[in-house]
Legacy VTK file of the C-alpha trace (Angstrom):
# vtk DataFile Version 3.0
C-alpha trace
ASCII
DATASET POLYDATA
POINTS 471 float
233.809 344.506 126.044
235.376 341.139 124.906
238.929 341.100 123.817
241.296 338.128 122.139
241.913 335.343 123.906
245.144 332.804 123.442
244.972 329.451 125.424
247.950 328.198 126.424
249.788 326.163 124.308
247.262 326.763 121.555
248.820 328.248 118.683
246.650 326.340 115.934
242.930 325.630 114.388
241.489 323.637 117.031
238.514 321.349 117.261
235.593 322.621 119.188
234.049 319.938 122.324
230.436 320.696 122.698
228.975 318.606 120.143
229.872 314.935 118.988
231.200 314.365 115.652
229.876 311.401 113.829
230.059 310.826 110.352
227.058 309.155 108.222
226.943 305.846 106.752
227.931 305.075 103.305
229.215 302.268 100.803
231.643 302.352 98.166
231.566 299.351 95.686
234.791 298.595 94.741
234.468 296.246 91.540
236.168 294.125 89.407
234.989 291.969 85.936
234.033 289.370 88.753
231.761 291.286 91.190
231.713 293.669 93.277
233.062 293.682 97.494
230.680 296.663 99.274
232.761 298.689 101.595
231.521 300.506 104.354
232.555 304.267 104.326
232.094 307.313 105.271
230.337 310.771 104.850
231.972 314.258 106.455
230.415 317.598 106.166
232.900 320.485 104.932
234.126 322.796 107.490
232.590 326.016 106.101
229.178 324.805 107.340
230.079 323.670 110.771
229.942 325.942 113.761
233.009 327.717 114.439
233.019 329.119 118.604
235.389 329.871 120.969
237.149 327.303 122.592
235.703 326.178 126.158
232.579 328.303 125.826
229.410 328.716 122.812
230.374 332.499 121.449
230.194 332.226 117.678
233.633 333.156 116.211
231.775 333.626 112.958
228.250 334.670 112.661
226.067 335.021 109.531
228.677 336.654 106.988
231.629 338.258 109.336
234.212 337.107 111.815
233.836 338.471 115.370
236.978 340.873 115.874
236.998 339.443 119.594
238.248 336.254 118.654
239.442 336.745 115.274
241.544 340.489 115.292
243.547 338.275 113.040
244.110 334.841 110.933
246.483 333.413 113.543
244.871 334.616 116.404
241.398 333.368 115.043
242.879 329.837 113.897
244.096 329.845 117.894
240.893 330.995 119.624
238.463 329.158 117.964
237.416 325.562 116.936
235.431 324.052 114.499
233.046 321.446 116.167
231.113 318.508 115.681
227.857 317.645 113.767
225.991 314.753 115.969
223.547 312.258 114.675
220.250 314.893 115.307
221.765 318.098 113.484
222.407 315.956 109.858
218.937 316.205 109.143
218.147 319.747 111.399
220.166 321.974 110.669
221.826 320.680 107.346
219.282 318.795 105.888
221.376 315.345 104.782
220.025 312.255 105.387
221.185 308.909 104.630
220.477 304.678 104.937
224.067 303.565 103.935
223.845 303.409 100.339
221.808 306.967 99.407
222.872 310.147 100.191
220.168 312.948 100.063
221.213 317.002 100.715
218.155 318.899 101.300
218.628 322.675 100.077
216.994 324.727 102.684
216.711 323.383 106.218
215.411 325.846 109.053
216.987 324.699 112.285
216.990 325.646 116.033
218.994 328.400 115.604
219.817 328.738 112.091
218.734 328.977 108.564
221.008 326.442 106.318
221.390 326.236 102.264
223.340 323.965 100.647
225.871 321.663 101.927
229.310 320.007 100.746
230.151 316.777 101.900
233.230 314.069 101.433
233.487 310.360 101.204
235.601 309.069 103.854
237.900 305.950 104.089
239.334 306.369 107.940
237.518 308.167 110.641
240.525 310.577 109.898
241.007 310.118 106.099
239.562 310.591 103.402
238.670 308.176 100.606
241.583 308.622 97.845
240.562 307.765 94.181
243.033 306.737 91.678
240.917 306.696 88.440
243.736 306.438 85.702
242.082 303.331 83.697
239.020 302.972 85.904
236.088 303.920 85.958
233.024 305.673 88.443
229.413 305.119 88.210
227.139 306.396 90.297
223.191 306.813 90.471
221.333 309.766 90.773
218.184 311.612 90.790
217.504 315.467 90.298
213.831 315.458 89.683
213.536 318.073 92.260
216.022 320.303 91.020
214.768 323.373 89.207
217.047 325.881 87.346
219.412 327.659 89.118
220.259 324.653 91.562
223.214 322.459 90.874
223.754 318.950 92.310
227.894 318.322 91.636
229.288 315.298 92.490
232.919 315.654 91.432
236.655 315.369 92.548
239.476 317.306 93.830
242.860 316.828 94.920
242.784 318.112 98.281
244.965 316.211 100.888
243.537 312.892 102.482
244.192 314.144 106.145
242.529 317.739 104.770
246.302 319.157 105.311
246.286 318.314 108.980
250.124 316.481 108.484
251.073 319.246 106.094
250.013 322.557 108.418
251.005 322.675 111.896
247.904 324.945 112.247
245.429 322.570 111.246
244.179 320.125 114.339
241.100 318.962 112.958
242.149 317.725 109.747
239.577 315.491 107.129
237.565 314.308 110.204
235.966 317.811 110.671
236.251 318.623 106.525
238.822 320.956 106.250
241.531 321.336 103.380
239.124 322.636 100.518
240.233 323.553 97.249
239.001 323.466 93.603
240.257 325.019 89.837
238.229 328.533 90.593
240.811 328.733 93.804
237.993 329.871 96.234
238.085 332.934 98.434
235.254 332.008 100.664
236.872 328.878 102.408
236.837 330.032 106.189
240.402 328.348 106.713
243.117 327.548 104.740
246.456 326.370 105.270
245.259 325.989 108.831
244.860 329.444 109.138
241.904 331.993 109.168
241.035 333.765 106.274
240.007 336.494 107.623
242.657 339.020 105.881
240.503 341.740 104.139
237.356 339.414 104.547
234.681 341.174 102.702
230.826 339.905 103.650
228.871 338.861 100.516
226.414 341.665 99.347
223.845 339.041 98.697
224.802 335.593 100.673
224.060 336.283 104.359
226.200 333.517 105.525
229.533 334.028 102.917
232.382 336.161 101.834
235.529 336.556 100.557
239.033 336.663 102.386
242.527 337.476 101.176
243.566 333.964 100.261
242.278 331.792 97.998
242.879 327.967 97.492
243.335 325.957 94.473
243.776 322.393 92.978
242.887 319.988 89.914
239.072 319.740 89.775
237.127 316.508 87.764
233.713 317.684 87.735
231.845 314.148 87.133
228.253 315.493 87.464
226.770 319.054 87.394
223.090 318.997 86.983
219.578 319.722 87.597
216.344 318.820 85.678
217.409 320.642 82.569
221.078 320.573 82.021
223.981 318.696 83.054
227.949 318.334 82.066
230.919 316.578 82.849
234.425 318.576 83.222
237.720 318.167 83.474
239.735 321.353 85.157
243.165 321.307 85.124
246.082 322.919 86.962
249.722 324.012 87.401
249.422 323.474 91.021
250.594 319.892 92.395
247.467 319.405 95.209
246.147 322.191 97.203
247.644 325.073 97.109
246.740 328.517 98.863
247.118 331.763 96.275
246.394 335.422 96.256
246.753 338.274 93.763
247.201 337.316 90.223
247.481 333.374 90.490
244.065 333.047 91.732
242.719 333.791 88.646
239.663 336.166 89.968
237.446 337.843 87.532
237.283 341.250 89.814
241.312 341.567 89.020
240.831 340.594 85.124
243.162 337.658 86.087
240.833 334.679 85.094
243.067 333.299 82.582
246.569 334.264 84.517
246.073 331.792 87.548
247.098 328.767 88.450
244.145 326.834 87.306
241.731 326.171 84.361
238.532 328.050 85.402
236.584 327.095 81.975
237.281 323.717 82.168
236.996 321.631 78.888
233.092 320.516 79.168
231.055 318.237 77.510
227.359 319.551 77.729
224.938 317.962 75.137
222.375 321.127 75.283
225.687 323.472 75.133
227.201 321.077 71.976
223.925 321.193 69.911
221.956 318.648 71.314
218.717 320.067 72.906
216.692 316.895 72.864
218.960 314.197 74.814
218.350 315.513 78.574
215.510 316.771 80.059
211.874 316.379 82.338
209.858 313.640 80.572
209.793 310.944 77.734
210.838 312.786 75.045
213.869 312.711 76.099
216.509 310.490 75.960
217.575 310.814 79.668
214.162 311.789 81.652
215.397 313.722 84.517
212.224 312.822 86.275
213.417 309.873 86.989
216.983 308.492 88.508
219.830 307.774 85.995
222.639 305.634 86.100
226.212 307.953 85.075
229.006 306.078 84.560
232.253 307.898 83.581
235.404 305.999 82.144
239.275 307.282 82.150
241.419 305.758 79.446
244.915 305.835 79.159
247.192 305.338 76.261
248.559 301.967 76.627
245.548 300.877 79.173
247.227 300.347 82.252
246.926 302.558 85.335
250.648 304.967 84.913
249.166 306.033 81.047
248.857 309.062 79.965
245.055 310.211 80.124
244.043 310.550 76.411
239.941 310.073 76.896
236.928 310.871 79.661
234.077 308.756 78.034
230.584 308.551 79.199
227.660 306.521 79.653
224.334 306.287 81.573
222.232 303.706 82.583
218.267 304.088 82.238
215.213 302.232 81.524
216.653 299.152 81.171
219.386 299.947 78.526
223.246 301.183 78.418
222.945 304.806 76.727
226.148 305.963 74.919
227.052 310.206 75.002
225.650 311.615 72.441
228.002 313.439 69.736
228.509 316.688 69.998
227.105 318.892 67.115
228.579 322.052 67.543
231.347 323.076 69.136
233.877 319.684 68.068
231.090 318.161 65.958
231.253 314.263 65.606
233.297 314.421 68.854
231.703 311.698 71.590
233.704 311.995 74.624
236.820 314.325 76.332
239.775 314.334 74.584
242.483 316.615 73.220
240.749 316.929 70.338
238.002 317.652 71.430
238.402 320.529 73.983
240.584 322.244 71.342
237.909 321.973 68.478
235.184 322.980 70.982
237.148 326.255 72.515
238.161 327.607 68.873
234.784 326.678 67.645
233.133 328.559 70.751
235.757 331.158 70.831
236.983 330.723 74.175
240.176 330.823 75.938
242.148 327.758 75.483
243.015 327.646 78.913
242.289 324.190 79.339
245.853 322.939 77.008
247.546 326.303 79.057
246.925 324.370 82.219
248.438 321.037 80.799
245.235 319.619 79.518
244.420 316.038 79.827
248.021 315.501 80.821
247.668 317.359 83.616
244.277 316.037 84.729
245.471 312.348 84.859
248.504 313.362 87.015
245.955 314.581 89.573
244.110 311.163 89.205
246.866 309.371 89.097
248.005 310.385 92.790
244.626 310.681 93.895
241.157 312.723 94.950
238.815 313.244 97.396
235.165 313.145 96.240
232.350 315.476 96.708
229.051 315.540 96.744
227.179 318.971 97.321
224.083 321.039 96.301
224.213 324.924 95.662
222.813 327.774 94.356
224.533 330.079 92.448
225.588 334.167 93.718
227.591 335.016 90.835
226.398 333.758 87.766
222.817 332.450 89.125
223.968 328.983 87.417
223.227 330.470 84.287
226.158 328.969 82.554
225.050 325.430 83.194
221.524 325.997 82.268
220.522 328.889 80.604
221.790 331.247 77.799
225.474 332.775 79.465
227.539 335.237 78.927
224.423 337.124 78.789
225.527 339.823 76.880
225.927 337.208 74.159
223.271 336.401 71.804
221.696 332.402 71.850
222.619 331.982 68.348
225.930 332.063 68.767
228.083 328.457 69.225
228.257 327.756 73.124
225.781 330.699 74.626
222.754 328.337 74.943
222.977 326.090 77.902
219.634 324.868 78.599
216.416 326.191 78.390
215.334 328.382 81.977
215.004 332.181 81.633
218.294 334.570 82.004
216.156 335.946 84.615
216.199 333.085 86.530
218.716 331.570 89.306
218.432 334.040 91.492
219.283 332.865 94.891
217.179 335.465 96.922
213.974 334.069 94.743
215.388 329.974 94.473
215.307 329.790 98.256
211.993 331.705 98.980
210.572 329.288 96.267
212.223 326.088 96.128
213.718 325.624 99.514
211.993 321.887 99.637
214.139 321.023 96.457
216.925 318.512 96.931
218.942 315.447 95.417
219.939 312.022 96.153
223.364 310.226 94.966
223.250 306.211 95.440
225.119 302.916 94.582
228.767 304.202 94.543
231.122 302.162 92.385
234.364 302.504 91.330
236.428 299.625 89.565
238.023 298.499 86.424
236.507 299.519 83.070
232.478 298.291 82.007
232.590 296.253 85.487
230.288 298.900 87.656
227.210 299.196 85.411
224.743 296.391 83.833
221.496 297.892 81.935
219.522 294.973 84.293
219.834 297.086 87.669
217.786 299.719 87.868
218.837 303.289 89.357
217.429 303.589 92.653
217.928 306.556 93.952
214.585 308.979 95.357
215.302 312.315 95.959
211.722 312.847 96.946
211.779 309.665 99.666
212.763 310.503 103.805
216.617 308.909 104.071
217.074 307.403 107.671
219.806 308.158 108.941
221.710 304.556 110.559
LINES 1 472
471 0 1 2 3 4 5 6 7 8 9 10 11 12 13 14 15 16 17 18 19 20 21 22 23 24 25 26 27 28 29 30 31 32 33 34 35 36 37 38 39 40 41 42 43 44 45 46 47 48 49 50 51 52 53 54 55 56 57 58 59 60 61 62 63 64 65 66 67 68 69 70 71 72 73 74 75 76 77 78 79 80 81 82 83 84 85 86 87 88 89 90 91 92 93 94 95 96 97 98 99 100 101 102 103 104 105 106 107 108 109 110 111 112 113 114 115 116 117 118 119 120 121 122 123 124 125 126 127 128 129 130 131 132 133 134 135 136 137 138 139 140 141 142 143 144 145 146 147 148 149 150 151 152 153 154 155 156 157 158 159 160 161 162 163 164 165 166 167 168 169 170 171 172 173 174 175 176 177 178 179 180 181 182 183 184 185 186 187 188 189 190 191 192 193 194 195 196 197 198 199 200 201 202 203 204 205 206 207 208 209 210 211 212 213 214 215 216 217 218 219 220 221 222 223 224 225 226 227 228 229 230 231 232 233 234 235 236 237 238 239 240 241 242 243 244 245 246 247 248 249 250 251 252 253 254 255 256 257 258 259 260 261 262 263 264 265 266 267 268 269 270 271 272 273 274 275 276 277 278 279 280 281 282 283 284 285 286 287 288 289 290 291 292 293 294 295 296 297 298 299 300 301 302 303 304 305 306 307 308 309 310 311 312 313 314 315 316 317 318 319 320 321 322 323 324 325 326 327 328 329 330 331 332 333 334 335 336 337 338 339 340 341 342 343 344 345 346 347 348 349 350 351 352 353 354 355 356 357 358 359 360 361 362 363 364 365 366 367 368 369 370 371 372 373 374 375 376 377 378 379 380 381 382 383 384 385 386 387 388 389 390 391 392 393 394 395 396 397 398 399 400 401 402 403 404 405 406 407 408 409 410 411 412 413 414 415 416 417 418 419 420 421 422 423 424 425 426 427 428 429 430 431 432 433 434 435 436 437 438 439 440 441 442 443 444 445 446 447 448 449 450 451 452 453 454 455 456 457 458 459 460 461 462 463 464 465 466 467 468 469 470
């Protein structure tokens, strides 16, 4: 029979030895109106998918869905026994299924390893070996390529930002020693229970295993920050978000400020769950995005998304008043299309907007509750970690970005309909027994002052179908 262990002078999260960490390859464009300077980056993989053992030996503190009492009887003792470790050059692509050549990042959904099964991944740009990238987007602008041809319904490939710390909290919590380096310091607006460690510490208080994810669940704690969701998609819906909170940066919860729906707390927390989004299929518009010509955007093919934030007297300390949008494609600049239901005439993020959409939709206006687009530039203004993941969906089966959601709620009425796939489908038992090959690529990251990152003359160039290598 095992029992707990404390090292000497360990009294923190430590960082595991058997495996090298090194980080893949990737550039950031950084552009003005008179080029662009490449800058050679980054790319981490979050801390909930690394392997978490027992320091000096290979016993798995976690396995599949639970925490070994051995190790973990509790968070502090857990945080002190065990250590997150390294992902080496040959386990990006086997086990976690991410490949890249510098400029293209492509996450694989279902990769069968050695010795485990992985889905999904979250990853982070970042700037230092230790740090990682900050974005200050107040009067800027991001643009990015992409291509999620081989994402069916109930996958989402999210690119997005959130204002987690640049060390991952390693400065902030004297229980954190492996900091942004090993992708700790999670948080987004629907204050997550299933992050393994926050604050440093495990969160393993009242962890409940998933009744359908073999490899999640739920702790006591849950942690929360602004979230700018810049790209949700697959091959049949997409939206941009903005999420908003009361929170200054991340911030661990429980009980009623989380927000969770189990308590009937969604709209009491700390953070703007709904978001305010701008969905064309969701605002009226079923014909601008979609798998094949007849479409404006084809998602069979890669897209240029460019996303703008303007202030109110243009210059980087405004107040954000507008998220606009554009995308890049076949040789011309396309502009968002308006919205026809749900803020009709309405082209882009703004107060106006979100507040015309929620009372035409009938939703919560938790989005002005949570200081609206105030709020959101404040978080851009100090700066935000971006992420690019792919998931699947256990709680909703992604219905709400593609399908017809709440399902209780008939498609006729303003904001149900979401895209076109089935209610019945999204289940995450039947996406990764069918479409475990699926995947998506994100290329040619820019970020600069306003129209400077985009020009209708370079084609997107991502491939989600082609083999990365890996540099």
């Amino acid at each position: 029979m095992r029992v707990s262990v404390i090292f000497a002078g360990a009294s923190a999260q430590q960082v595991g030895s058997q495996k090298e960490d090194v980080h893949l390859p990737m550039i950031l464009n950084v552009c003005t109106k008179s080029g662009c300077e490449a800058q050679k980056k980054g790319v981490t993989l979050d801390a909930n998918w690394r392997w978490l053992h027992e320091v000096g030996s290979s016993s798995n503190c976690y396995t599949g869905n639970s925490w070994d009492p051995s190790y973990c009887p509790d968070p502090e003792t857990c945080a002190s026994n065990c250590g997150l470790d390294g992902v080496p050059t040959e386990d990006w692509a086997s086990p976690y299924g991410i490949t890249s050549d510098g400029d293209q990042l492509k996450l694989g959904f279902v990769t069968q390893g050695q010795y485990s099964r992985n889905v999904g991944s979250r990853t982070y740009l970042m700037d230092t070996e230790e740090t990682y990238q900050l974005f200050k987007l107040k009067n800027k602008e991001f643009t990015f390529d992409v291509d999620v041809s081989q994402l069916p319904c109930g996958l989402n490939g999210a690119l997005y930002f959130v204002q987690m710390d640049a060390d991952g909290g390693k400065s902030k919590y004297d229980g954190n020693k492996a900091g942004a380096k090993y992708g700790t310091g999670y948080c987004d607006a629907q204050c997550p229970h299933d992050v393994k460690f926050i604050n440093g510490e495990a969160n393993s208080k009242d962890w409940k295993p998933s009744a359908t994810d073999p490899n999640s669940g739920v702790g006591h704690y849950g942690t929360c920050c602004a979230e700018m969701d810049i790209w949700e998609g697959n091959t049949i819906s997409h939206a941009y978000t903005a999420h908003p909170c009361s929170v200054d940066g991340q911030t661990r919860c429980e009980g009623k400020d989380c927000g969770d729906d189990t308590s009937g707390d969604r709209y009491n927390g700390k953070c703007d769950k709904d978001g305010c989004d701008f969905a064309p299929f969701r605002l009226g518009n079923s014909t601008f995005f979609g798998p094949g010509s007849s479409f404006t955007l084809d998602t069979t093919k890669p897209m240029t998304v460019v996303t703008q934030f303007i202030t109110s007297d243009g210059t980087d300390s405004g107040d954000l008043v507008e998220i606009r949008r554009k995308y890049v494609q076949g040789g011309k600049v396309i502009e968002n299309p308006a919205a026809v239901s749900g803020g009709s005439g309405h082209v882009s993020i703004t107060e106006e907007f979100c507040s015309a959409a929620k009372k035409d939709f009938g939703d919560v206006d938790a989005f002005s509750q949570q200081g609206g687009l105030k709020a959101m530039g404040d978080a851009l203004e100090k700066g935000m970690v971006l992420v690019m993941s792919l998931w699947d969906d256990h709680a909703a089966h992604m219905l709400w970005l593609d399908s017809d959601y709440p399902t209780d709620q008939p498609a006729t009425k303003p904001g149900v309909a979401r895209g076109t796939c089935a209610t019945t489908s999204g289940d995450p038992t039947e996406v990764e027994k069918d479409h475990g090959d699926s995947s998506v690529a994100y290329c040619n990251l820019r970020v600069g002052d306003l129209d400077s990152t985009y020009d209708s003359s370079r084609a997107p160039s991502c491939s989600a179908g082609q083999i990365s290598v890996v540099v």
